[in-house]
C-alpha positions, 0 to 999 in steps of 0.5 A, spaced: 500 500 500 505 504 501 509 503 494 501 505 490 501 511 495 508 514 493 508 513 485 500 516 485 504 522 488 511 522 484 508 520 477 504 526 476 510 530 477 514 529 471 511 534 467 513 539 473 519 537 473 520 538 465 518 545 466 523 546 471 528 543 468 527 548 461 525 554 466 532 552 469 536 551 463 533 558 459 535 562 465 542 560 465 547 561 460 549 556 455 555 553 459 551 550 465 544 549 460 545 542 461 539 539 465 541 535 471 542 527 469 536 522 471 539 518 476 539 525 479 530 524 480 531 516 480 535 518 488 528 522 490 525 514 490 526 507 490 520 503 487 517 507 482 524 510 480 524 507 473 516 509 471 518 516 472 524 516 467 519 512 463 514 518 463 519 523 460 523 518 455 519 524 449 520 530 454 526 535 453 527 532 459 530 526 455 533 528 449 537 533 453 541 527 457 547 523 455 546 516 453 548 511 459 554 508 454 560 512 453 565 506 450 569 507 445 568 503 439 571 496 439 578 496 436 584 491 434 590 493 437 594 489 432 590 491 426 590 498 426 597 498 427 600 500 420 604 495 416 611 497 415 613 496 408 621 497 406 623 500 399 625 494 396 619 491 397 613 492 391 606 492 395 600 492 390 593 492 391 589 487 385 581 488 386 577 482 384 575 481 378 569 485 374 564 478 373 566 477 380 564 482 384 556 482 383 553 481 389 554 474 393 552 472 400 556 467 404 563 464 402 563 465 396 564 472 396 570 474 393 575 479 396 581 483 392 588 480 392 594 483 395 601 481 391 608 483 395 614 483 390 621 483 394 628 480 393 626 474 396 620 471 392 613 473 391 607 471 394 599 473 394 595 472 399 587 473 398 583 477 403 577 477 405 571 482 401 569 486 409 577 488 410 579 494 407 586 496 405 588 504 405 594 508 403 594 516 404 599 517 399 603 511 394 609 512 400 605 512 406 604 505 410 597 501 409 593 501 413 588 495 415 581 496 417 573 492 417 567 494 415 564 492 421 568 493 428 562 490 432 562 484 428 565 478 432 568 475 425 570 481 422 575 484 428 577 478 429 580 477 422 581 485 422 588 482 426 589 475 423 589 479 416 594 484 418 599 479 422 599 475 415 601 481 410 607 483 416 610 477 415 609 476 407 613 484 408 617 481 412 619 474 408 620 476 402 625 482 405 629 479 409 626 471 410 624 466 416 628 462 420 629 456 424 634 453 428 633 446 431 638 443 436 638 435 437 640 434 445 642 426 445 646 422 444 648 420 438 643 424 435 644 427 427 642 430 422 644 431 416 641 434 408 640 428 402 640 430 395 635 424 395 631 419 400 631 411 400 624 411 403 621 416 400 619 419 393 621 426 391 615 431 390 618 436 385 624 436 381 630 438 386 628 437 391 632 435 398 630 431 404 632 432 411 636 425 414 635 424 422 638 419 427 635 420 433 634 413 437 631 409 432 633 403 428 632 406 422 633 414 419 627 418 418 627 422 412 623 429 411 622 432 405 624 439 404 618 443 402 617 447 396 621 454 398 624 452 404 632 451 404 635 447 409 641 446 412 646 443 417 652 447 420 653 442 425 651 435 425 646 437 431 644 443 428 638 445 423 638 451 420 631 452 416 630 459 411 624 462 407 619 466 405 612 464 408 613 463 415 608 459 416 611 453 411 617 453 414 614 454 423 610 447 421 617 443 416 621 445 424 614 442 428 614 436 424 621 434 425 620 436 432 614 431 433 620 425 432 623 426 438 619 432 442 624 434 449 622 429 455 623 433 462 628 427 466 634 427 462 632 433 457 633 430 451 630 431 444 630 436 438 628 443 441 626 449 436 629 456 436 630 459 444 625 452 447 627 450 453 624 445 458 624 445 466 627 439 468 623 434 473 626 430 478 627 423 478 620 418 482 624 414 486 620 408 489 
């Protein structure tokens, strides 16, 4: 009874309230023109708070006040990064074809492709129709953004797309290594010029020879783009341009003998460490 009795008197005031508000906002000058915030009126009662706000949401009164959200537009910390580009290194746009950019849903929708030319190689890579890639100025860094930032899909492609064009950038200019370290005894390994258990893919190609315990050797194919070589017979020396081809040839050499923690032995990548355990005795 005590609820009825106090929004019966609070509700008819929101016409009284407007009128202060516009009398008050009128008299002053336009630096404190600002009517006080709703939370302001919402305090002078607990239960029907929310009927008086929602009686003056088509008043002045409502119009006048701030939105509730005040945060900034979702962003890509490493997507809005601009791509750093050498002089050596060619940077080029290639809008999609004309019979291809009618209007398709789905995955089928084609996007432009991006070619980079550098002392090392080529490549290309096809992004997707929502990422846009800007330029000020022919010289200026690209830049990389969405259509949508709100969209969960977008902006998580708004970075992954700028990570790839970086490391394209980066491997057709100065290329992509990795070191392998064979830890154990007896271990070796050396580069073949053919295999006994494999069949070359391509023309040229060679095949990386492990011995790490087994009783036969392991042959691994070189992949198309990668140079590998062995300064030291412990050592494993991968180069090229695509990162990611020559990241997943040094995995998979690794799988063969992953470090195990007791004695610290196996093939470990770049700076790989691993902390040793101590032995379980009975």
């Amino acid at each position: 009874m005590f609820w009825r009795t106090k929004a019966a008197v609070i509700f008819p005031l929101a016409p009284l309230l407007e009128k202060f508000v516009i009398a008050e906002s009128t008299s002053c000058s336009d630096q404190f023109a600002r009517p006080p915030p709703l939370r302001y009126y919402a305090n002078m009662s607990s239960r029907p708070a929310h009927r008086l706000i929602c009686a003056s949401r088509t008043s002045p009164l409502f119009r006048h006040s701030r939105s509730f959200a005040s945060t900034s537009p979702c962003r890509s910390k490493i997507g809005q990064a601009p791509i750093s580009i050498p002089p050596e290194v060619c940077f080029r746009i290639i809008p999609p074809p004309r019979a291809s950019r009618r209007k398709v849903t789905g995955k089928n929708e084609v996007g432009p492709t991006v070619e980079i030319k550098g002392p090392l190689g080529e490549m290309s890579m096809e992004i997707p129709p929502y990422v846009k890639i800007t330029r000020t100025s022919p010289t200026s860094a690209p830049v990389v953004s969405v259509e949508d930032p709100e969209d969960r899909a977008q902006r998580a492609m708004w970075g992954t797309v700028r990570a790839y064009l970086q490391n394209h950038v980066l491997g057709v200019s100065e290329g992509h290594t990795a070191i392998l370290r064979l830890v154990g005894v007896g271990y070796r390994a050396t580069v073949e010029p053919t295999a006994v258990t494999k069949e070359p893919e391509y023309e040229g190609q060679q095949f990386v020879s492990l011995k790490v315990g087994y009783s036969h050797p392991i042959e691994l194919g070189v992949p198309r783009g990668v140079k590998a070589s062995t300064p030291q017979p412990t050592r494993i020396l991968l180069e090229g341009p695509e990162k990611e081809v020559v990241k997943q040839f040094a995995a998979n050499i690794r799988k063969w003998r992953v470090p195990e923690p007791y004695k610290g032995k196996g093939i470990f990548v770049n700076d790989e460490t691993i902390k040793l355990k101590a032995k379980k005795i009975k």
